[in-house]
PQR file of N, CA, C, O and H, with PARSE charges and radii, in Angstrom:
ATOM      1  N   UNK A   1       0.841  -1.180   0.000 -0.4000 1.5000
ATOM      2  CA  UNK A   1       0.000   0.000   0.000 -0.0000 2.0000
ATOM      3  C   UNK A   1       0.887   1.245   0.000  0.5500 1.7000
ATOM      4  O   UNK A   1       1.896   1.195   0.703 -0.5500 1.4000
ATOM      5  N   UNK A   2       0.607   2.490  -0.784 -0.4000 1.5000
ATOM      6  CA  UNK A   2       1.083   3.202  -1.135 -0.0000 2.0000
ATOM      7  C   UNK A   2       0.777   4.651   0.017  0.5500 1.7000
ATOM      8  O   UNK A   2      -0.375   5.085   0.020 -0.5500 1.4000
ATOM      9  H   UNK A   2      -0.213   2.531  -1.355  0.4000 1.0000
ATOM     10  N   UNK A   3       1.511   5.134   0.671 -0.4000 1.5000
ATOM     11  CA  UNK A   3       0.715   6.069   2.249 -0.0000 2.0000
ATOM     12  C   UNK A   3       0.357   7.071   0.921  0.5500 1.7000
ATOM     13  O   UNK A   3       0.986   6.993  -0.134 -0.5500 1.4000
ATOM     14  H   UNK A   3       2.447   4.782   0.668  0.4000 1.0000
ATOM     15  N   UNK A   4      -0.529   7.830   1.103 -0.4000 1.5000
ATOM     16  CA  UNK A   4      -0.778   9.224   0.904 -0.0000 2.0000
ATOM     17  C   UNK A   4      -0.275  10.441   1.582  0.5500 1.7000
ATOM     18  O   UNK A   4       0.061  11.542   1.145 -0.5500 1.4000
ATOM     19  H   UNK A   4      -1.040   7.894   1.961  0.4000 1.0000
ATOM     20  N   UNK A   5      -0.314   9.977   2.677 -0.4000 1.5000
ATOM     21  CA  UNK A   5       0.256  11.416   3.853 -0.0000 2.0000
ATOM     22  C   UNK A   5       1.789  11.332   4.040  0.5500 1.7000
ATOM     23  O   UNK A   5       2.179  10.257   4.496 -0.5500 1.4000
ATOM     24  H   UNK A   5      -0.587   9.083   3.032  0.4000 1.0000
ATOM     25  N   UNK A   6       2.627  12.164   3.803 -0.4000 1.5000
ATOM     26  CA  UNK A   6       4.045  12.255   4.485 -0.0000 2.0000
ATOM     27  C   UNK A   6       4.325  12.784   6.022  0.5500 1.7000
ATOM     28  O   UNK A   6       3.847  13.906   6.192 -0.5500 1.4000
ATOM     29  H   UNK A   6       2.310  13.037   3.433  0.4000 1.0000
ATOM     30  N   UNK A   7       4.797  12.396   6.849 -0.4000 1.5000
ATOM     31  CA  UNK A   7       4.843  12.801   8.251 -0.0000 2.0000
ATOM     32  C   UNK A   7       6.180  13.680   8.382  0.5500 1.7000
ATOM     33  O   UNK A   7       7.329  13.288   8.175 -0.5500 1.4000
ATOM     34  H   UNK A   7       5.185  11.485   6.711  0.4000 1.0000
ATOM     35  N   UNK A   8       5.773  14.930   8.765 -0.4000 1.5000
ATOM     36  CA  UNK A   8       7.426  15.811   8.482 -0.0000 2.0000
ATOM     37  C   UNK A   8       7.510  16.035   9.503  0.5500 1.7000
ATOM     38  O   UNK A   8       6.459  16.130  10.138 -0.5500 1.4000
ATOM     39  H   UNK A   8       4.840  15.249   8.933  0.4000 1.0000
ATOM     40  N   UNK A   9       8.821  16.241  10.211 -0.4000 1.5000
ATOM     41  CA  UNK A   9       9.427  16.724  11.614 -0.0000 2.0000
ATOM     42  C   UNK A   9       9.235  17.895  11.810  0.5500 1.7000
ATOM     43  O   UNK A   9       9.247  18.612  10.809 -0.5500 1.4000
ATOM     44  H   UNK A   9       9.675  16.164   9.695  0.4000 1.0000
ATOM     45  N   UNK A  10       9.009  18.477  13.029 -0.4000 1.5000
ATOM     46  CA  UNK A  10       8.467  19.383  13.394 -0.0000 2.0000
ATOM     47  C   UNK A  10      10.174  20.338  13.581  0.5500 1.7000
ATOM     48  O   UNK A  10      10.559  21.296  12.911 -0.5500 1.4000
ATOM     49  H   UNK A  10       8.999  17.895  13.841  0.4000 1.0000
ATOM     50  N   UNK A  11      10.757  19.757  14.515 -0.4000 1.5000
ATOM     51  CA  UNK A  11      12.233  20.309  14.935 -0.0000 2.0000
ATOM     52  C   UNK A  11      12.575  21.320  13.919  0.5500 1.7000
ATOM     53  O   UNK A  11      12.609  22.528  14.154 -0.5500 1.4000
ATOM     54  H   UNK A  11      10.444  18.978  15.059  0.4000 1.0000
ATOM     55  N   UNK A  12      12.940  20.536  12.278 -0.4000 1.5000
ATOM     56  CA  UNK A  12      13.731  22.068  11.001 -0.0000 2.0000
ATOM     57  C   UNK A  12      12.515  22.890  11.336  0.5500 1.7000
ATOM     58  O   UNK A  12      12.824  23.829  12.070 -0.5500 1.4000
ATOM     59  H   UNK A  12      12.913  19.555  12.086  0.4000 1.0000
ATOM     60  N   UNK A  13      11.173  22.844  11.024 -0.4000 1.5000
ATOM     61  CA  UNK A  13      10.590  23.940  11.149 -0.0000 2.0000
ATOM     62  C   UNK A  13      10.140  24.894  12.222  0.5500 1.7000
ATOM     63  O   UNK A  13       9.173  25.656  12.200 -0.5500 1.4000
ATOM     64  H   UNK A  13      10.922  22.082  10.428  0.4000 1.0000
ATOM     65  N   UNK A  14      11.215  24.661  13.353 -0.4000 1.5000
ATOM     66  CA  UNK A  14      11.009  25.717  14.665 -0.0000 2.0000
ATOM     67  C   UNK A  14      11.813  26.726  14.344  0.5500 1.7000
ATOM     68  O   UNK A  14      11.529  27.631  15.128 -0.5500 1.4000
ATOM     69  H   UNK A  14      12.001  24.043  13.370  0.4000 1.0000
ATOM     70  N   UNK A  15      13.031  27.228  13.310 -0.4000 1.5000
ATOM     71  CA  UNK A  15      13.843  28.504  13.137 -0.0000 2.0000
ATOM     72  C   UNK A  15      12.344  29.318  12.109  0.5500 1.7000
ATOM     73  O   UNK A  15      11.905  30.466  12.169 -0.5500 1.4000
ATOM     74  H   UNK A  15      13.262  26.493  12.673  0.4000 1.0000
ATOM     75  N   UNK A  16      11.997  28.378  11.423 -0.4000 1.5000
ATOM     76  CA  UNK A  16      10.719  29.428  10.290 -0.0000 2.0000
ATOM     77  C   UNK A  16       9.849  29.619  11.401  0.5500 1.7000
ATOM     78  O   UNK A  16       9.860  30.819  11.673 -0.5500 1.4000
ATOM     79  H   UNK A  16      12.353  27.445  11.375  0.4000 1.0000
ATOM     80  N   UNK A  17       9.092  28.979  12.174 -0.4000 1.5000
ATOM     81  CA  UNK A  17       8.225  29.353  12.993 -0.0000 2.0000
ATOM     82  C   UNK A  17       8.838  31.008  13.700  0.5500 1.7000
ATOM     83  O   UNK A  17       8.463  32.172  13.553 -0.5500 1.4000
ATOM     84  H   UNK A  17       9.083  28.004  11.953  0.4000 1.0000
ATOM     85  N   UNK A  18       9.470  30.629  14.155 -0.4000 1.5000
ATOM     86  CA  UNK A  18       9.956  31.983  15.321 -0.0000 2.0000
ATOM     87  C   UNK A  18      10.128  32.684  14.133  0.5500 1.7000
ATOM     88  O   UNK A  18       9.074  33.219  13.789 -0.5500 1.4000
ATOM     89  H   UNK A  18       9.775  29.684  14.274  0.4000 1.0000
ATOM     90  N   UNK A  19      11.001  32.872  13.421 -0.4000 1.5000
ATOM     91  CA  UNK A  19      11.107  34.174  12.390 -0.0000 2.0000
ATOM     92  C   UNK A  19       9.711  34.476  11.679  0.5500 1.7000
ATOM     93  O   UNK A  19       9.237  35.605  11.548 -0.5500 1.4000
ATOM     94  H   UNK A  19      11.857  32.437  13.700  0.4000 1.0000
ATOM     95  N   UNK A  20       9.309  33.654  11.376 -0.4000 1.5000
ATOM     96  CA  UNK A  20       7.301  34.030  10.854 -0.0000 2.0000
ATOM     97  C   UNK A  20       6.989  34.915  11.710  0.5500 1.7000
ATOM     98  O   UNK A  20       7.020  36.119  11.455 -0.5500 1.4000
ATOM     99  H   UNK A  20       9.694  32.737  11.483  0.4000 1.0000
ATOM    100  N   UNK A  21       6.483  34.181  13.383 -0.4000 1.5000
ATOM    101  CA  UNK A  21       6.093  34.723  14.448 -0.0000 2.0000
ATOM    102  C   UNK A  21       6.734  36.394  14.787  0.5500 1.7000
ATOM    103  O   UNK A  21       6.097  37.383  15.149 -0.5500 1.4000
ATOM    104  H   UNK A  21       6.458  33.203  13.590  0.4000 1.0000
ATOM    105  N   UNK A  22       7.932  36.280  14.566 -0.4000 1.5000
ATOM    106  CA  UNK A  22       8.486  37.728  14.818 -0.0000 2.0000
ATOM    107  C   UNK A  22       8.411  39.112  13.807  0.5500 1.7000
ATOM    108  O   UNK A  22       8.583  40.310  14.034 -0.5500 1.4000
ATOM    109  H   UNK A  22       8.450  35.477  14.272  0.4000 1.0000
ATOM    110  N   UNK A  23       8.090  38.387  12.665 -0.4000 1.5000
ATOM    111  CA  UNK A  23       7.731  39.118  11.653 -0.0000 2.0000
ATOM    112  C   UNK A  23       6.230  39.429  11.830  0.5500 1.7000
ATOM    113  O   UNK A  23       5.959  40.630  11.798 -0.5500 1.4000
ATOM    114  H   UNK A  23       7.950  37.414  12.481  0.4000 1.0000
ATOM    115  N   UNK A  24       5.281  38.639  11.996 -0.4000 1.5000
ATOM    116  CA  UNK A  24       4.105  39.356  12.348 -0.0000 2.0000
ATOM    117  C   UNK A  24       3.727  39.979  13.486  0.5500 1.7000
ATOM    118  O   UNK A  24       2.615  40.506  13.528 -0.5500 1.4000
ATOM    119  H   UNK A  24       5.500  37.663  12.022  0.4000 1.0000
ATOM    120  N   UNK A  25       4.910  40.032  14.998 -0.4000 1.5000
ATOM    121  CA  UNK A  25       4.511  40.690  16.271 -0.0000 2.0000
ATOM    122  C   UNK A  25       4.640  42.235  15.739  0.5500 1.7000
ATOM    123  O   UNK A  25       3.893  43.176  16.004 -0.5500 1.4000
ATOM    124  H   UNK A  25       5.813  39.604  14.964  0.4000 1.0000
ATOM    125  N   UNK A  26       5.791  42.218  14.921 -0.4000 1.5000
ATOM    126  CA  UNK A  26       6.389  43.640  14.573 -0.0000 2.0000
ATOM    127  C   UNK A  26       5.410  43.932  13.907  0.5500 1.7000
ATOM    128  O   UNK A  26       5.057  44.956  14.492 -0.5500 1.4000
ATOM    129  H   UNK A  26       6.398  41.454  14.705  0.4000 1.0000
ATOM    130  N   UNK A  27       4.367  43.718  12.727 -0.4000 1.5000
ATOM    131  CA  UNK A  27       3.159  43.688  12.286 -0.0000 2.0000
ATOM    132  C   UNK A  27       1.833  44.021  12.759  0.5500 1.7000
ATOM    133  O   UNK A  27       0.796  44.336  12.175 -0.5500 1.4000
ATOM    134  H   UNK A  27       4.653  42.886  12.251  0.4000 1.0000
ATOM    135  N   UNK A  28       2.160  43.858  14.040 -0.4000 1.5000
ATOM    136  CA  UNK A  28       1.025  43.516  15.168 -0.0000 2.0000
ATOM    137  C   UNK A  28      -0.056  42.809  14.144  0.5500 1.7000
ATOM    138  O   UNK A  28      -1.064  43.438  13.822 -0.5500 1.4000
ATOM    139  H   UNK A  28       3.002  43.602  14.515  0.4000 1.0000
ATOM    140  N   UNK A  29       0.187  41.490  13.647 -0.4000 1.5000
ATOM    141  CA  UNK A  29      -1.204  40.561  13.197 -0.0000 2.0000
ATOM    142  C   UNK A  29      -0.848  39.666  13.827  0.5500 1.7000
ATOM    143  O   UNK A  29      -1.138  38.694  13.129 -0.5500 1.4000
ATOM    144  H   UNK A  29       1.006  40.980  13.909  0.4000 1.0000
ATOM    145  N   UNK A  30      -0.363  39.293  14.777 -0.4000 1.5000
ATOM    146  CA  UNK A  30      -0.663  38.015  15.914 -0.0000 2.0000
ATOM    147  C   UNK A  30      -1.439  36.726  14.800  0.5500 1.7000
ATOM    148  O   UNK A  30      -1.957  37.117  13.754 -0.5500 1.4000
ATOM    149  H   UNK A  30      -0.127  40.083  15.343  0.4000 1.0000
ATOM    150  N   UNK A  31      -1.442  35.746  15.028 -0.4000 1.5000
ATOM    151  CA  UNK A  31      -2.035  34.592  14.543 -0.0000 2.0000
ATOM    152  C   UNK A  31      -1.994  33.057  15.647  0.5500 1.7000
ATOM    153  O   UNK A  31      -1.108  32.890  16.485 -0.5500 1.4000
ATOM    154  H   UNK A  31      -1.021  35.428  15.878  0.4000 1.0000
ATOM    155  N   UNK A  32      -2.883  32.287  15.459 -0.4000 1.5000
ATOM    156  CA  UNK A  32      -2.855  31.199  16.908 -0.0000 2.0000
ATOM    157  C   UNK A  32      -1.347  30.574  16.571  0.5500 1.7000
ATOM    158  O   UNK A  32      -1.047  30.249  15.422 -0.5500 1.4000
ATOM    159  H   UNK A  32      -3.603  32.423  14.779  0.4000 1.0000
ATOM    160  N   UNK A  33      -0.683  30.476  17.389 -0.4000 1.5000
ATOM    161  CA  UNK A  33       0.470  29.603  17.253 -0.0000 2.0000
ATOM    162  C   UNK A  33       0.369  28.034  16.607  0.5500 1.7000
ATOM    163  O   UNK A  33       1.294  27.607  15.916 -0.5500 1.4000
ATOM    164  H   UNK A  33      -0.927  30.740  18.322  0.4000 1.0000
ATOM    165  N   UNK A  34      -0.595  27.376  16.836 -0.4000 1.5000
ATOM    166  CA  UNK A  34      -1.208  26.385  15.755 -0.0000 2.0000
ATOM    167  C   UNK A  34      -1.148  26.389  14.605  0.5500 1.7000
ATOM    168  O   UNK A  34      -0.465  25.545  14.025 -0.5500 1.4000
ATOM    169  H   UNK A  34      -1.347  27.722  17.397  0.4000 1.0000
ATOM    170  N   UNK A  35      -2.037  27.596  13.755 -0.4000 1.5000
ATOM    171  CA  UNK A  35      -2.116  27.873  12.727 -0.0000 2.0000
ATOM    172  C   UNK A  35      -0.482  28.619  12.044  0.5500 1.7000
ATOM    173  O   UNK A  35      -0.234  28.699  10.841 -0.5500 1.4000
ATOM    174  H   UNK A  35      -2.592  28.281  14.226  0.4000 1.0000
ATOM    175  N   UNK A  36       0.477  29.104  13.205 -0.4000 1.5000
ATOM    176  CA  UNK A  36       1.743  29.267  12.646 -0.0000 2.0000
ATOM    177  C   UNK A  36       2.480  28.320  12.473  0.5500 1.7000
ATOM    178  O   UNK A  36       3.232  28.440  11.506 -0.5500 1.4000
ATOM    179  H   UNK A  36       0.276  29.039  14.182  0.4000 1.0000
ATOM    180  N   UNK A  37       2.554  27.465  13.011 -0.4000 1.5000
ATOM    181  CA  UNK A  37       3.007  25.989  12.692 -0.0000 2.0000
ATOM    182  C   UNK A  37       2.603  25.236  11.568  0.5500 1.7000
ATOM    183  O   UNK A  37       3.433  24.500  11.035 -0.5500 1.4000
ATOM    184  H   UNK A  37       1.944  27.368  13.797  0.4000 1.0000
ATOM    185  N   UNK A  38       1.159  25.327  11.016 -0.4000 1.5000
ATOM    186  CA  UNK A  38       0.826  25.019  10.070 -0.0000 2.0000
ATOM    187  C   UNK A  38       1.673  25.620   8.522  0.5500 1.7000
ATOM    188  O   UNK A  38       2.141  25.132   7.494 -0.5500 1.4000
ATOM    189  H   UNK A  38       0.485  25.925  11.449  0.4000 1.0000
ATOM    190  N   UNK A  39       1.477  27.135   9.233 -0.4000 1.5000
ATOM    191  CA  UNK A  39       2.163  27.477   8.166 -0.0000 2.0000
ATOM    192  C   UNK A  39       3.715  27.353   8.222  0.5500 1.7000
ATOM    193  O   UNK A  39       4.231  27.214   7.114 -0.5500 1.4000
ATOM    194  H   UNK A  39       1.097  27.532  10.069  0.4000 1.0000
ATOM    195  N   UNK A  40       4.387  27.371   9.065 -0.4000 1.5000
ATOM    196  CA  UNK A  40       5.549  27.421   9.062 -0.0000 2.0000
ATOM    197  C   UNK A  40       6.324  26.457   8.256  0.5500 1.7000
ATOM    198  O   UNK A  40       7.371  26.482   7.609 -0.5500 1.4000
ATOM    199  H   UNK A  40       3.967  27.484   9.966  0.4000 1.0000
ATOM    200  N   UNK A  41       5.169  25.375   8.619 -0.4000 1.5000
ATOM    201  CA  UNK A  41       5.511  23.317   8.104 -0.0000 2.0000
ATOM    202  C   UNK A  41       5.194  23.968   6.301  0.5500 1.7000
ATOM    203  O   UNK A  41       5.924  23.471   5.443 -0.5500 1.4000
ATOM    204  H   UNK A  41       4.319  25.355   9.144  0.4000 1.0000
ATOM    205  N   UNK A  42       4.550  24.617   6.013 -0.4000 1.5000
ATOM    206  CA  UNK A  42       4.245  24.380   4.402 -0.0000 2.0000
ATOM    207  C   UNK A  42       5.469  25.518   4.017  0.5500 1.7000
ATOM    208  O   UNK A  42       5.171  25.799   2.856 -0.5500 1.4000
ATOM    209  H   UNK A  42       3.958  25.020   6.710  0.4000 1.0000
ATOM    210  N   UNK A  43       6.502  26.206   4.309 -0.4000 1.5000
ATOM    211  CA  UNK A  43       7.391  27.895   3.962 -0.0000 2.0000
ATOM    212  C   UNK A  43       8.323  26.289   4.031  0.5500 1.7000
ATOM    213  O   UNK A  43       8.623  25.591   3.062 -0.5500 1.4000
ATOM    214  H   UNK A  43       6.744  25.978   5.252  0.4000 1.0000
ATOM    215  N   UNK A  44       8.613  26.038   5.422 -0.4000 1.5000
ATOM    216  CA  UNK A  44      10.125  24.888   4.954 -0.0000 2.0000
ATOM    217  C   UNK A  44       9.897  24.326   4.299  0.5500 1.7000
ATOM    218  O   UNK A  44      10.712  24.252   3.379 -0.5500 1.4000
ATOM    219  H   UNK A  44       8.369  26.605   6.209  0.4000 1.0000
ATOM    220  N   UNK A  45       8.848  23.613   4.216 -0.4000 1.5000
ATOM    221  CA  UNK A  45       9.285  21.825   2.867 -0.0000 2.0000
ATOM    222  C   UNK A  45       8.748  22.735   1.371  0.5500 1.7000
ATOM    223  O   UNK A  45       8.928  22.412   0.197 -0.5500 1.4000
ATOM    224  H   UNK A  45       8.187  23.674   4.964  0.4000 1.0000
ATOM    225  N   UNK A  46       8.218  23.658   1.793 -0.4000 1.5000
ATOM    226  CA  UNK A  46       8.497  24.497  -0.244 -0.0000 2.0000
ATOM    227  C   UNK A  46       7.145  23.879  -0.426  0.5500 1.7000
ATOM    228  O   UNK A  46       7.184  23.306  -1.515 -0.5500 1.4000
ATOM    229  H   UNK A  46       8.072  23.921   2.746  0.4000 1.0000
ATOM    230  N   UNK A  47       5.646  23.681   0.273 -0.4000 1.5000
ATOM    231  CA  UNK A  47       4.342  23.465   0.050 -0.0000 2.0000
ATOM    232  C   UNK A  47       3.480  24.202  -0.493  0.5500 1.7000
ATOM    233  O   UNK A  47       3.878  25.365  -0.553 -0.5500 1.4000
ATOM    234  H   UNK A  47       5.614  24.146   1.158  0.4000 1.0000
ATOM    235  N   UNK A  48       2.424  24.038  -0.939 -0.4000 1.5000
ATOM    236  CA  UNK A  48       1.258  24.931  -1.276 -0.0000 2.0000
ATOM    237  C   UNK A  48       0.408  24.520   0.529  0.5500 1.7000
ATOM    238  O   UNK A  48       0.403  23.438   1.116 -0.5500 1.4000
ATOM    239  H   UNK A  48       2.100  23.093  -0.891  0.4000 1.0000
ATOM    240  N   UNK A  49      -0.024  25.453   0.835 -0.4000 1.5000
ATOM    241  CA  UNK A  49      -0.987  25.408   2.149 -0.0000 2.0000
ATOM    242  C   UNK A  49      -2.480  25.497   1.433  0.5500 1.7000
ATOM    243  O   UNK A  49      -2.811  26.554   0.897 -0.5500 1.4000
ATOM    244  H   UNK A  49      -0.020  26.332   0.358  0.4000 1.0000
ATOM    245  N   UNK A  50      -3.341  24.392   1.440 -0.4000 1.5000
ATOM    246  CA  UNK A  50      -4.397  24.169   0.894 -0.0000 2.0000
ATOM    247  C   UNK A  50      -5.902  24.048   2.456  0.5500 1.7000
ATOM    248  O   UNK A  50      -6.476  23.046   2.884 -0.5500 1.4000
ATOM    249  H   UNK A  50      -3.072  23.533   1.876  0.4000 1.0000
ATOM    250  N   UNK A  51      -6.038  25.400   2.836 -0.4000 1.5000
ATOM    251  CA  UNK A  51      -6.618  26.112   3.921 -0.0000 2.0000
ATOM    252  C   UNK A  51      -7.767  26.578   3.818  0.5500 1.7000
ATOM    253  O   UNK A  51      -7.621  27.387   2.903 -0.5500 1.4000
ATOM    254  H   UNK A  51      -5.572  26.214   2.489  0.4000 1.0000
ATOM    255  N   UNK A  52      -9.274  26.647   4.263 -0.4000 1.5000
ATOM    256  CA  UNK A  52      -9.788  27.762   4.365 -0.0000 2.0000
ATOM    257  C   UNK A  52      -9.595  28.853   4.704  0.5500 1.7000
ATOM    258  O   UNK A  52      -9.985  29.737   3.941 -0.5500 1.4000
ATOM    259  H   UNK A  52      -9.393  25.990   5.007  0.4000 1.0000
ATOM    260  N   UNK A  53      -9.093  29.141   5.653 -0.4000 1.5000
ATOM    261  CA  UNK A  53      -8.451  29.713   6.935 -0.0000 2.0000
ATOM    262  C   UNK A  53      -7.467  30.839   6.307  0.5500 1.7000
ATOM    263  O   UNK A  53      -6.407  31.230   6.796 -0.5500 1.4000
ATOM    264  H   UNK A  53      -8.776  28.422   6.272  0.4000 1.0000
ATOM    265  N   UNK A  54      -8.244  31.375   4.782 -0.4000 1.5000
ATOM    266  CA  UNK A  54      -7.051  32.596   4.486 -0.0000 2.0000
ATOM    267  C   UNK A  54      -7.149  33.590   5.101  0.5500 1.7000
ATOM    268  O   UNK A  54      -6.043  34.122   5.005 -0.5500 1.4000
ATOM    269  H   UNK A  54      -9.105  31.058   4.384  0.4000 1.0000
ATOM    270  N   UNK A  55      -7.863  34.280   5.765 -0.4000 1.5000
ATOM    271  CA  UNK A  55      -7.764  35.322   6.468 -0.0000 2.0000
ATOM    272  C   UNK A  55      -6.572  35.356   7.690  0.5500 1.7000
ATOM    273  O   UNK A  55      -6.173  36.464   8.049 -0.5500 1.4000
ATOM    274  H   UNK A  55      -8.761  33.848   5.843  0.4000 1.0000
ATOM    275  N   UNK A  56      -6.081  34.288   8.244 -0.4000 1.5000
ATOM    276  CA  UNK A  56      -4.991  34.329   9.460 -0.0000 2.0000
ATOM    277  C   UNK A  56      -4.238  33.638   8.672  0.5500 1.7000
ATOM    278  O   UNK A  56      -3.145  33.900   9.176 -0.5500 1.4000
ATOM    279  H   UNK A  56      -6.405  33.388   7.953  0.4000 1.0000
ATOM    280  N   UNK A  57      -3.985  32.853   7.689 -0.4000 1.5000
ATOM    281  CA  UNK A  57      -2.978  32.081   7.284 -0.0000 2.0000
ATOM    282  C   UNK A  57      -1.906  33.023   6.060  0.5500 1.7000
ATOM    283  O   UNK A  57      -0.692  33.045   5.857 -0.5500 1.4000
ATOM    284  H   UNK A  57      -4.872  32.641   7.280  0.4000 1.0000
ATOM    285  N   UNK A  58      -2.771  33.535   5.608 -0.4000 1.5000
ATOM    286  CA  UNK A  58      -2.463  34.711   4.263 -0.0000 2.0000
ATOM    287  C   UNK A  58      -1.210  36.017   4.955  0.5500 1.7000
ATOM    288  O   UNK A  58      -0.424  36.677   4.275 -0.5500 1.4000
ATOM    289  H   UNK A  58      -3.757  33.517   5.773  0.4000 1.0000
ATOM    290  N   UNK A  59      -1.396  36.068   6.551 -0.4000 1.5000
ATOM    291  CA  UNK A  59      -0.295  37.327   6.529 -0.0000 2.0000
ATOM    292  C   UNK A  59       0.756  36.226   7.070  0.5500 1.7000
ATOM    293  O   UNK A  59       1.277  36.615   8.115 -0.5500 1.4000
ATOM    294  H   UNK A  59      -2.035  35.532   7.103  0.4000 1.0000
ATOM    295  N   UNK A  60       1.164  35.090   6.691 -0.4000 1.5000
ATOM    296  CA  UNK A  60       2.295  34.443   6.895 -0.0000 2.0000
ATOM    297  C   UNK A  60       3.294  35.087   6.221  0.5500 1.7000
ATOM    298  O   UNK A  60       2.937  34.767   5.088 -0.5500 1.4000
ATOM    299  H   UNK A  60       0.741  34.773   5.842  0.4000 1.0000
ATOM    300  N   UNK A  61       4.557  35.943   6.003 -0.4000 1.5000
ATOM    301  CA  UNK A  61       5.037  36.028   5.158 -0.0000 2.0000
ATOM    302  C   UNK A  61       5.460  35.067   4.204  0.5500 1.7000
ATOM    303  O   UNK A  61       5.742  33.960   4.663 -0.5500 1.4000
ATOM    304  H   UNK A  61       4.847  36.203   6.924  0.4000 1.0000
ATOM    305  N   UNK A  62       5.619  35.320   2.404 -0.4000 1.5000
ATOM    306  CA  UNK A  62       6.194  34.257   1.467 -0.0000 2.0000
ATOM    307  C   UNK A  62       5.629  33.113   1.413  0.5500 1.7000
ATOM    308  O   UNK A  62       6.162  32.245   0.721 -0.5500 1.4000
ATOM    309  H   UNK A  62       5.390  36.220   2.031  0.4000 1.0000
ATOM    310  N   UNK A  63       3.833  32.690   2.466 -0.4000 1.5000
ATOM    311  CA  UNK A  63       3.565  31.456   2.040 -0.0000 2.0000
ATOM    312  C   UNK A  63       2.493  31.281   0.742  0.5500 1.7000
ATOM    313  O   UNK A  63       2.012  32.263   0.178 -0.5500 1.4000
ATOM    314  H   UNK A  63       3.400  33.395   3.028  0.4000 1.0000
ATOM    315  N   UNK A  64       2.191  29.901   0.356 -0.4000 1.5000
ATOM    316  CA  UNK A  64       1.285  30.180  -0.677 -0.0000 2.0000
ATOM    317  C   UNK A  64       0.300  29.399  -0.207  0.5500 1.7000
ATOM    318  O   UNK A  64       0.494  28.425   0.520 -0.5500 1.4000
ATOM    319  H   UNK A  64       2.582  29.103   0.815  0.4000 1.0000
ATOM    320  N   UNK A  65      -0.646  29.736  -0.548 -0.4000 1.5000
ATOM    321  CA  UNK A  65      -1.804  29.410  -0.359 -0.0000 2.0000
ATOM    322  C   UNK A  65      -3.090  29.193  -1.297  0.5500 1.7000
ATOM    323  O   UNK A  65      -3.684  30.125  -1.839 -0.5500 1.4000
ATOM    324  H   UNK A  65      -0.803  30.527  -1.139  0.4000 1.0000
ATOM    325  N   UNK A  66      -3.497  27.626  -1.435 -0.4000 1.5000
ATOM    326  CA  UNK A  66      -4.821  27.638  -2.061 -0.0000 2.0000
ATOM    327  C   UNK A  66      -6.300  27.075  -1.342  0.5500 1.7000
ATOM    328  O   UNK A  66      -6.364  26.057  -0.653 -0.5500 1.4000
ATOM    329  H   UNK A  66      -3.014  26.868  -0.995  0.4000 1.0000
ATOM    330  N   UNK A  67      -7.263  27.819  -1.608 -0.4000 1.5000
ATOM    331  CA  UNK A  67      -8.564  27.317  -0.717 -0.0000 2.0000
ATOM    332  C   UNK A  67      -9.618  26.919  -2.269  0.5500 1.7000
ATOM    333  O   UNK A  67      -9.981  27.401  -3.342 -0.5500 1.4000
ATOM    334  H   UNK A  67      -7.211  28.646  -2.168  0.4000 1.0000
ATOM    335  N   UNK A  68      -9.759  25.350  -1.164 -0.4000 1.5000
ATOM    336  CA  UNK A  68     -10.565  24.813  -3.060 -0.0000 2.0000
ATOM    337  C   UNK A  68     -12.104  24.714  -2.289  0.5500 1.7000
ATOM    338  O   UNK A  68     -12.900  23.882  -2.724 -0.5500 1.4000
ATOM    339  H   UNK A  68      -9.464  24.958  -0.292  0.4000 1.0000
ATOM    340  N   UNK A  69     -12.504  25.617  -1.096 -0.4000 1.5000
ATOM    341  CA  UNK A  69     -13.679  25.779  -0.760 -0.0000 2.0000
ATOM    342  C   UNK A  69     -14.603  26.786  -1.803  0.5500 1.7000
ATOM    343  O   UNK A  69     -15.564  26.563  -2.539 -0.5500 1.4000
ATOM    344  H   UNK A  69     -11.857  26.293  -0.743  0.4000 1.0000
ATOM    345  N   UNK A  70     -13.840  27.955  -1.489 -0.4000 1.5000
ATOM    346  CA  UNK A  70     -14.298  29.024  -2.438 -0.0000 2.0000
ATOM    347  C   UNK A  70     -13.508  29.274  -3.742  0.5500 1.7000
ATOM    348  O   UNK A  70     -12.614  30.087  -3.975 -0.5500 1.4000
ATOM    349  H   UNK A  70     -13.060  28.136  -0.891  0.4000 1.0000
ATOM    350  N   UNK A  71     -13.966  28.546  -4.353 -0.4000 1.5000
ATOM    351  CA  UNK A  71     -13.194  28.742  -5.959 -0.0000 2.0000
ATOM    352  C   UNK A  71     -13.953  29.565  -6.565  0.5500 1.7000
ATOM    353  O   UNK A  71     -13.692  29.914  -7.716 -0.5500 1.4000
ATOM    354  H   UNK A  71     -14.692  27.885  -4.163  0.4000 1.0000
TER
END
């Protein structure tokens, strides 16, 4: 059987997390630390982030993002 899901380590993506995070305090757009992790995991491995959730996910800096809710 062939997995569908890849399981990525969290650890490389704690330097993008904090630099994300610090880039939006200076911003003042705060976002749940959850949802920065989310994004943080799709900026390292070079992902598309496929989200509803563009309104808090969108001021990630440099991430991309597609929502196939509202097309």
């Amino acid at each position: 059987m062939i997995s569908l899901l890849a399981v990525k380590p969290i650890y490389p993506v704690l330097p993008v997390f904090a630099e994300a995070k610090a880039q939006l305090r200076k911003r003042g757009l705060m976002i749940d630390d959850f949802d920065m992790l989310i994004g943080a995991t799709a900026l390292k491995h070079d992902m598309i982030l496929v989200t509803e959730n563009v309104k808090h996910l969108s001021h990630v800096p440099g991430i991309v993002i597609e929502n196939w809710i509202n097309r």
